[in-house]
C-alpha positions in Angstrom: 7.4 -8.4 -2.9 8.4 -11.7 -0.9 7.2 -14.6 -2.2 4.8 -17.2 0.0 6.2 -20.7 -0.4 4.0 -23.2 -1.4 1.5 -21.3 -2.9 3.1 -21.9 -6.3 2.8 -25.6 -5.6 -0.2 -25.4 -4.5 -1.7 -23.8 -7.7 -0.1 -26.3 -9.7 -1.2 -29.4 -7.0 -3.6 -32.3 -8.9 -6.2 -31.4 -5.7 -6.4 -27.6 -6.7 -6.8 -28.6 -10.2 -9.2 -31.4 -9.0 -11.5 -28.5 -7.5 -10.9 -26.2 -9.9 -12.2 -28.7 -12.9 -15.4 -29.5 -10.1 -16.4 -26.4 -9.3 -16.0 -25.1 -12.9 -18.7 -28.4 -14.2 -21.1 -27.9 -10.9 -20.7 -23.7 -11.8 -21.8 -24.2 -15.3 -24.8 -26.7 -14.1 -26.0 -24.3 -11.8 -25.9 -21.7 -14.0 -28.1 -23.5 -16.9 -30.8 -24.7 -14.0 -30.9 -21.2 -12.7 -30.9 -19.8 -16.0 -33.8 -22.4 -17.0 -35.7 -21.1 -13.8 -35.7 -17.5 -14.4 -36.4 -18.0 -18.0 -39.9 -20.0 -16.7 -40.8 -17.1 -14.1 -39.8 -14.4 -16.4 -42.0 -16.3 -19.2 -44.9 -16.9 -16.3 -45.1 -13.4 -15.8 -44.9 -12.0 -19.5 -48.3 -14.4 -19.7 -49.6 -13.2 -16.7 -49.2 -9.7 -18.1 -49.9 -10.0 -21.2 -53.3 -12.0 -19.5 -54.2 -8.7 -17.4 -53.6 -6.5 -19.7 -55.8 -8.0 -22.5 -58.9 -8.2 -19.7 -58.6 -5.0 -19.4 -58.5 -4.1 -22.9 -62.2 -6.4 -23.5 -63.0 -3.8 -20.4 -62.1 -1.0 -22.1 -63.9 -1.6 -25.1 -67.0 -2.7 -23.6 -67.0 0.6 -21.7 -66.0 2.6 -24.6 -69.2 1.1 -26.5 -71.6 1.7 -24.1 -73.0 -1.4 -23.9 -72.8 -1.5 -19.3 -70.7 -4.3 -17.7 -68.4 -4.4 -15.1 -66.8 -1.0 -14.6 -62.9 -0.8 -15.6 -60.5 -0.9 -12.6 -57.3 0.4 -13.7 -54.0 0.4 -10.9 -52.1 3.5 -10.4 -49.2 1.8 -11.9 -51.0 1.7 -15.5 -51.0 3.2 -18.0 -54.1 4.5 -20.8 -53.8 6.4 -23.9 -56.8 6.7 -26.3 -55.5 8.3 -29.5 -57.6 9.2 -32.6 -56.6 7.5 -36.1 -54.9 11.1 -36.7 -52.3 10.2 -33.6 -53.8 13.1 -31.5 -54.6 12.3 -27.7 -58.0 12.3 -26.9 -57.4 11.3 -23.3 -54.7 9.3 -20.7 -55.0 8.3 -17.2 -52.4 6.5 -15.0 -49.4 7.0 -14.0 -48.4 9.6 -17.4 -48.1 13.2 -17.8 -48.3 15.0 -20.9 -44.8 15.2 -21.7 -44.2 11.6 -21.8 -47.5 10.7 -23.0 -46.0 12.2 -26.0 -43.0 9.9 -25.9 -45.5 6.8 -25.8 -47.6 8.0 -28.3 -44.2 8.3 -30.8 -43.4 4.7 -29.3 -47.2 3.6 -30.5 -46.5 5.0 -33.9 -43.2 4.0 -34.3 -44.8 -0.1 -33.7 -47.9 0.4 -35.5 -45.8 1.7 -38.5 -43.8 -1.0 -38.7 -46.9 -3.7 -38.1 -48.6 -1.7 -40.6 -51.8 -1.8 -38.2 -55.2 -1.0 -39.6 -58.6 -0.5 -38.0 -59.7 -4.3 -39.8 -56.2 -5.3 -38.2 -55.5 -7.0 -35.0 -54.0 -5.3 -32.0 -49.8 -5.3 -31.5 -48.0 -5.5 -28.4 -44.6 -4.3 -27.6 -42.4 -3.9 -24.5 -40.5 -1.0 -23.2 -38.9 0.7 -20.5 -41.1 3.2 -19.2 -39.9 6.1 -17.3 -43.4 7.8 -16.1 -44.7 9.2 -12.2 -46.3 7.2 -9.5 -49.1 9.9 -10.0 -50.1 12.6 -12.0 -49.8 15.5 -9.9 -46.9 13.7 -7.9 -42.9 14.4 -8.9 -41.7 10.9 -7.9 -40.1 9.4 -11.0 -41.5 5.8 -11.9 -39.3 3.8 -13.4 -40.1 0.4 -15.0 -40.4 -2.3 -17.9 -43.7 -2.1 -19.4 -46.0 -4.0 -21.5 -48.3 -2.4 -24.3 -50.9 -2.8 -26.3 -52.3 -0.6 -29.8 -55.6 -1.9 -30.1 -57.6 -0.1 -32.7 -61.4 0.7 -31.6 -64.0 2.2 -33.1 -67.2 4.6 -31.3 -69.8 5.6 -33.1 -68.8 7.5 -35.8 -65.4 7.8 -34.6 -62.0 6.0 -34.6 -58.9 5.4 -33.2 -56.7 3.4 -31.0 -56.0 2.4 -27.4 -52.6 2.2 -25.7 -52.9 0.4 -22.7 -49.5 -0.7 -20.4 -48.7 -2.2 -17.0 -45.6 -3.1 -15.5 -44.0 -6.1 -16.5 -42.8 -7.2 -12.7 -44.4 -4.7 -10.8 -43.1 -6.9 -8.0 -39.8 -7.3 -8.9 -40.0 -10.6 -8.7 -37.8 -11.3 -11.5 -35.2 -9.0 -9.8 -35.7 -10.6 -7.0 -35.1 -14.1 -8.5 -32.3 -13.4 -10.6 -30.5 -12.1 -6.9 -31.2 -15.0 -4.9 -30.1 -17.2 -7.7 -26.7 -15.1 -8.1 -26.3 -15.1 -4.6 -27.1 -18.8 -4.1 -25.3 -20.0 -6.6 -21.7 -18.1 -5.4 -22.8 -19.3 -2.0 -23.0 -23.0 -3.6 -19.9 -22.7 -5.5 -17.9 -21.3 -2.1 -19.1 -23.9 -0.1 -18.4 -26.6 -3.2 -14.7 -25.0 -3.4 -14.5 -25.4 0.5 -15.7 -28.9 1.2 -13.7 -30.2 -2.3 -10.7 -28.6 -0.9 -11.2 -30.8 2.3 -12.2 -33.6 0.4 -9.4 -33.3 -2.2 -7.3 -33.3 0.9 -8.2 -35.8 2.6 -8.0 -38.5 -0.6 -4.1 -36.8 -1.1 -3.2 -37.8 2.4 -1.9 -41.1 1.2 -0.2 -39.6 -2.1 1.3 -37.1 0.6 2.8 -40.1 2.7 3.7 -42.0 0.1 6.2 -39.1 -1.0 7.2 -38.0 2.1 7.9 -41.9 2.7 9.5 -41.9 -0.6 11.9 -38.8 0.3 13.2 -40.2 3.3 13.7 -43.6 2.2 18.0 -44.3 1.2 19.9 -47.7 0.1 20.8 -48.2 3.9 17.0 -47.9 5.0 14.7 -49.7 3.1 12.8 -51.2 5.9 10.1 -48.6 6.1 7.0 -49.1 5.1 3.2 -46.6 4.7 0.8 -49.7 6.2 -2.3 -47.5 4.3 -5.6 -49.8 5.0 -8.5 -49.4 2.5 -10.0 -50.7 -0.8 -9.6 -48.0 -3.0 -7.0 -47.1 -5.6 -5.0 -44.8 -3.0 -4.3 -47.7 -0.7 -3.7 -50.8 -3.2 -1.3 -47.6 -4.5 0.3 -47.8 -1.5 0.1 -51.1 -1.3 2.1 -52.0 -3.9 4.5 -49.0 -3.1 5.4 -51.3 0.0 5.3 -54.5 -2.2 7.8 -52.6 -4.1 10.0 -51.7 -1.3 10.1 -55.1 0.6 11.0 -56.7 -2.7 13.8 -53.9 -3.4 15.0 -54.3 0.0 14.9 -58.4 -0.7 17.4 -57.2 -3.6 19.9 -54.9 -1.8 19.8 -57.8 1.0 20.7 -60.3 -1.5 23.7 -57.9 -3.2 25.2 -56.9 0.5 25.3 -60.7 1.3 26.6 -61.7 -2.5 29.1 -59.4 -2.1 30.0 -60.0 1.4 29.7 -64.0 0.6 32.6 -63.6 -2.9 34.7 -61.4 -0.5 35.2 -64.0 2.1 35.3 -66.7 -0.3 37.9 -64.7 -2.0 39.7 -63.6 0.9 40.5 -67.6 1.9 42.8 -68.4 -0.8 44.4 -65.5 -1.4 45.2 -65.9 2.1 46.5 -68.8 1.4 48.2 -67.7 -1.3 49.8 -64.8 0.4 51.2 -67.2 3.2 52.3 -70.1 0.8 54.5 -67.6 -1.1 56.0 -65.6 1.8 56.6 -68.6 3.6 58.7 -70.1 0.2 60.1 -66.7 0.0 61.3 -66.6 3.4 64.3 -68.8 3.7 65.6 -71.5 1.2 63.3 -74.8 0.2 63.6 -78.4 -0.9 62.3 -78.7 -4.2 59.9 -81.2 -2.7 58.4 -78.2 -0.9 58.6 -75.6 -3.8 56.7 -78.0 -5.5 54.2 -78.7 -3.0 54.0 -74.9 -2.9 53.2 -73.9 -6.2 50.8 -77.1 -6.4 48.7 -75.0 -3.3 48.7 -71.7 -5.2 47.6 -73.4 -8.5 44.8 -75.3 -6.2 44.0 -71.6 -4.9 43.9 -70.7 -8.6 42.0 -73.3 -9.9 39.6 -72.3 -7.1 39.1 -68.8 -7.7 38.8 -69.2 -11.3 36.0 -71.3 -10.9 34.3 -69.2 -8.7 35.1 -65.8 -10.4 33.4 -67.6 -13.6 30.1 -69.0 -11.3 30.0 -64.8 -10.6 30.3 -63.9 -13.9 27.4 -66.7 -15.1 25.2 -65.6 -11.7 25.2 -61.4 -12.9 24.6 -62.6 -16.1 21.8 -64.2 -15.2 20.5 -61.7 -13.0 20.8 -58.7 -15.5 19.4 -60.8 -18.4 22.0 -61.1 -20.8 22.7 -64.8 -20.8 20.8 -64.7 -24.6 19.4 -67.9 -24.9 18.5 -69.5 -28.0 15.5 -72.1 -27.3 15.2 -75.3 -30.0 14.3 -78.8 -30.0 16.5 -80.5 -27.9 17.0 -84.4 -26.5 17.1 -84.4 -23.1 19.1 -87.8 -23.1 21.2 -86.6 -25.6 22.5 -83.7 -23.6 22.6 -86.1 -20.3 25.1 -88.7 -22.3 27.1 -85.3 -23.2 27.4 -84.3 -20.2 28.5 -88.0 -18.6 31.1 -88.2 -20.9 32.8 -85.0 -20.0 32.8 -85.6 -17.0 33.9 -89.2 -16.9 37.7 -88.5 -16.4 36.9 -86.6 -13.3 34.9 -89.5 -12.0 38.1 -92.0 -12.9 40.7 -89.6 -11.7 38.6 -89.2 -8.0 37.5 -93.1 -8.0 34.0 -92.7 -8.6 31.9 -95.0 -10.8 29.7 -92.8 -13.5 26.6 -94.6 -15.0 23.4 -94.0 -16.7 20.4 -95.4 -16.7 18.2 -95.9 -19.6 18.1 -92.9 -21.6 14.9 -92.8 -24.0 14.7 -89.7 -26.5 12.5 -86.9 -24.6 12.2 -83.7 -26.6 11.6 -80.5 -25.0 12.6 -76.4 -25.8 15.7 -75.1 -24.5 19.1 -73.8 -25.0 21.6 -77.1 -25.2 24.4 -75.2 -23.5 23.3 -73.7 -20.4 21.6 -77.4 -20.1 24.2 -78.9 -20.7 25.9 -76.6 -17.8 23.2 -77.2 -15.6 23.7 -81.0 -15.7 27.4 -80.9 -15.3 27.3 -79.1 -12.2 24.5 -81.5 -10.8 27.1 -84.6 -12.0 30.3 -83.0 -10.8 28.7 -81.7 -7.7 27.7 -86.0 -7.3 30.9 -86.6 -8.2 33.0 -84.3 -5.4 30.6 -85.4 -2.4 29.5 -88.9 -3.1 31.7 -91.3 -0.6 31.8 -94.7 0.9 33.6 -97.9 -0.9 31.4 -98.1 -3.7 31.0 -94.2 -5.0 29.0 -94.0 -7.7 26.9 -90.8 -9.8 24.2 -92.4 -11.9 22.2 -90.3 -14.2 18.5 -91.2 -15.5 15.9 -89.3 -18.2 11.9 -90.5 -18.0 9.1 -88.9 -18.9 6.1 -88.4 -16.2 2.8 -87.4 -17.9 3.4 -84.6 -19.4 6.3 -83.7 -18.1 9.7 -85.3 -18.7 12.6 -85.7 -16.2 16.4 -86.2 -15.5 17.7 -87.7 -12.1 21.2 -87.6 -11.0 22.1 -89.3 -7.5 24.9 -90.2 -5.9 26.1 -92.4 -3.2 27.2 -89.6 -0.5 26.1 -89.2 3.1 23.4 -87.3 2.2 21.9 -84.3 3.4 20.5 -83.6 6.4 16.3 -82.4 5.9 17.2 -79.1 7.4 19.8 -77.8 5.3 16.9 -78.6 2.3 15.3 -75.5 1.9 18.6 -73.9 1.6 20.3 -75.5 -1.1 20.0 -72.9 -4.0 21.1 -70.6 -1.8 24.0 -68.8 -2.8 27.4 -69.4 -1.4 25.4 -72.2 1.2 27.1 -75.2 1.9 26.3 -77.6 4.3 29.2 -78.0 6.6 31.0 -81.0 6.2 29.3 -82.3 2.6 30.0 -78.8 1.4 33.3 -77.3 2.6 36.9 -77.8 0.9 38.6 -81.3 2.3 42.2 -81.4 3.7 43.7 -82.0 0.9 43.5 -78.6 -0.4 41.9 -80.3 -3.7 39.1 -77.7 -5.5 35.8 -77.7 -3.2 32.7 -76.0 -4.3 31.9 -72.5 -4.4 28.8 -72.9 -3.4 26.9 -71.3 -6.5 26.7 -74.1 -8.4 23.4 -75.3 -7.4 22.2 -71.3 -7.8 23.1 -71.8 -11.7 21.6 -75.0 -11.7 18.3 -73.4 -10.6 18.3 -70.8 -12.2 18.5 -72.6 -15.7 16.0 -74.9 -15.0 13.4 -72.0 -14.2 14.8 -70.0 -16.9 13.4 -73.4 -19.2 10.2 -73.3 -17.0 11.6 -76.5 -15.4 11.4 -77.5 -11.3 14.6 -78.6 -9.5 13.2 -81.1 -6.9 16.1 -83.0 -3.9 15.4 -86.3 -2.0 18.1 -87.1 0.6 18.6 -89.4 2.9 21.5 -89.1 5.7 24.1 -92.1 5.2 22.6 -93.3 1.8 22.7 -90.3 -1.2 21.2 -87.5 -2.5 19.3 -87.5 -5.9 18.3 -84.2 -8.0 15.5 -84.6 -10.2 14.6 -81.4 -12.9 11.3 -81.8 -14.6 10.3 -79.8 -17.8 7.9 -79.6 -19.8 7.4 -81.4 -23.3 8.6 -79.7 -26.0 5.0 -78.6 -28.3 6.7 -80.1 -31.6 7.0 -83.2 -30.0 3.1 -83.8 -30.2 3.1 -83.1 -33.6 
């Protein structure tokens, strides 16, 4: 036998189980409030029964003592047995014959037996199916539950006892009831199964786009996105499904253009490299030239070594495995470190290195990616700062709560639209940023990324003034370390 598809799936769906699990609950409440309404009639009509039947009896009795009153109108339906104390019938009427009379009269034995009725004792009552005829002379079969009473009675000088019966539902009400309630209650549950289908359906719809969004959605397309309006769980769902994508295509954005940006910036000196060396190789050199040769390719070296180690620092960063070890450090203290390793750098390119006034401000961080972070704000001062009087100077202070380190230069500055840009990586402004003609070591262009990055990594703010044709000064702010208020 061929299999559907999807049925399977569907039986195992959340929205079949959803309707299964609802129709189940609003099944099992139906049937307690139907079950609690037929129980009522079914107790209504017992009374009502049990009511009749004992007015007639108070007839009967009155009739049987002679005493007048209001003559005793039995239905063809019921049924009247007067029975001596000896069990012998001394007369019937209703809707009996003799053979079954028989049967009831056992029946009347059988309950008074087990009552252990006496003449000084009150009546019994019982309740039976009763198979007798619609009428006495007729042969159509009646067929019904009755309701009995053995009533002892007493006549003059005789005794015995009266079994009187009607039907328990000679309407068939109960039957009735107990079929509309079946019927209305599959009825209710069909329609329920229906409309929570439909319903179930509709509230998947989103779940539904969200995979089939999900199944066409590669590396090379992340640019799609559900747009699901709404308040309720679904949509913020899907919301957040296309937070989720705009922030993972923001990521393979960023990768594509860091990879693209260390492939050209590795492409240009070992280009340079390549044509340096053939050209020595090509025909016979001075040894001024061979010189000035290898001096290029260490330049190149120098240069790609740097920046392959800025790479290595920036994935480090970004997968989380820099393993920082956060104590009570002096800011100052780690500024002066950092001035004095740089200060040959500053002498050998002509530029004047100073500090300020350096007061001890304590905050919580890891010494040596601060102390990274600073040298690559002072030697990034130091390779762009210009005019006849170049000079880095680097300050501490403390601001509120808050404390701060400044490092500016005397350089041409930075123009107020290349701002926003500057912990970019691989940006560089133009001219401030590119490699000079001298073939000397430029910047890669990362350092201000690392720089950045460690001072948010510290909870810290990196914040640039500029102005064109008179400097540029850095300022990171932290916060005070908690030990230091105590």
């Amino acid at each position: 036998m061929k299999k559907i598809p999807g049925i399977p799936v569907f039986f195992h769906s959340i929205r079949f189980r959803l309707v299964v699990w609802f129709t189940v609950i609003l099944a099992l409440v139906l049937s307690i409030f139907s079950a609690f309404i037929y129980y009522n009639q079914a107790r209504d009509i017992r009374g009502d029964a049990f009511y009749s039947l004992e007015r007639k009896m108070t007839d009967i009795e009155i009739a049987l003592a002679g005493d007048g009153g209001t003559p005793v109108m039995l239905q063809a339906s019921d049924v009247l047995v007067i029975i001596d104390s000896g069990g012998k019938v001394l007369a019937y009427q209703g809707a009996v014959t003799e053979k079954n009379v028989i049967d009831l009269v056992k029946n009347a034995q059988a309950a008074q037996q087990q009552a252990n009725v006496s003449h000084a004792e009150p009546q019994i009552s019982w309740f039976q199916e009763w198979k007798g005829v619609s009428s006495p002379g007729a042969g159509a079969v009646l067929t019904s539950h009755y309701f009995f009473i053995l009533k002892p009675v007493s006549a003059g000088m005789r005794s015995g006892f009266i079994i009187l019966g009607n039907p328990f539902d000679p309407y068939g009400l109960n039957d009735r009831l107990l079929f509309t309630l079946v019927i209305g209650v599959l009825l209710t549950l069909a329609v329920a199964m229906g409309g929570g289908l439909w319903l179930a359906d509709r509230a998947m719809r989103p779940v539904h786009t969200i995979t089939n969004t999900a199944r066409t959605i590669s590396e090379t397309d992340l640019n799609r996105r559900l747009n699901i309006t709404g308040r309720d769980e679904l949509a913020e769902l899907a919301n957040t499904f296309d937070a989720m994508l705009a922030r993972l295509q923001t990521a393979f954005e960023r990768q594509r253009q860091f990879v693209a940006d260390a492939s050209h910036e590795l492409r240009t000196p070992l280009t340079i490299v390549n044509l340096e060396s053939s050209r020595a190789l090509a025909s016979r050199r001075t040894v001024d030239e061979y010189q000035r040769v290898l001096g290029v390719i260490r330049s190149e070296n120098e240069f790609m070594s740097h920046l392959v180690n800025d790479l290595l620092t920036l994935a480090r960063m970004d997968s989380g495995q820099m393993g920082m070890e956060m104590n009570r450090v002096d800011l100052s203290d780690i500024s002066l470190e950092a001035v004095e390793r740089l200060a040959s750098l500053a002498e050998r390119k002509n530029v004047r290195l100073e500090t300020g006034d350096l007061p001890e401000l304590t905050i919580d961080g890891d010494k040596r990616y601060l102390l990274q972070m600073l040298s690559n704000l002072i030697e990034n001062g130091i390779k762009y700062t210009s005019g006849d009087d170049k000079k880095v100077r680097v300050d501490t202070g403390q601001d509120g709560n808050s404390v701060w380190v400044r490092v500016s230069d005397s350089g041409e500055g930075i123009p107020p639209e290349h701002l926003p840009h500057l912990f970019n990586r691989f940006y560089r402004v133009d001219k401030a940023r590119s490699r000079d003609d001298n073939n000397e070591t430029g910047g890669s262009g990362l350092g201000l990324a690392i720089v950045d990055w460690i001072a948010r990594a510290h909870g810290g703010e990196v914040r640039v003034e500029s102005v064109p044709g008179e400097g540029t000064a850095f300022e990171v702010h932290f916060k005070i370390s908690r030990t230091a208020h105590d």
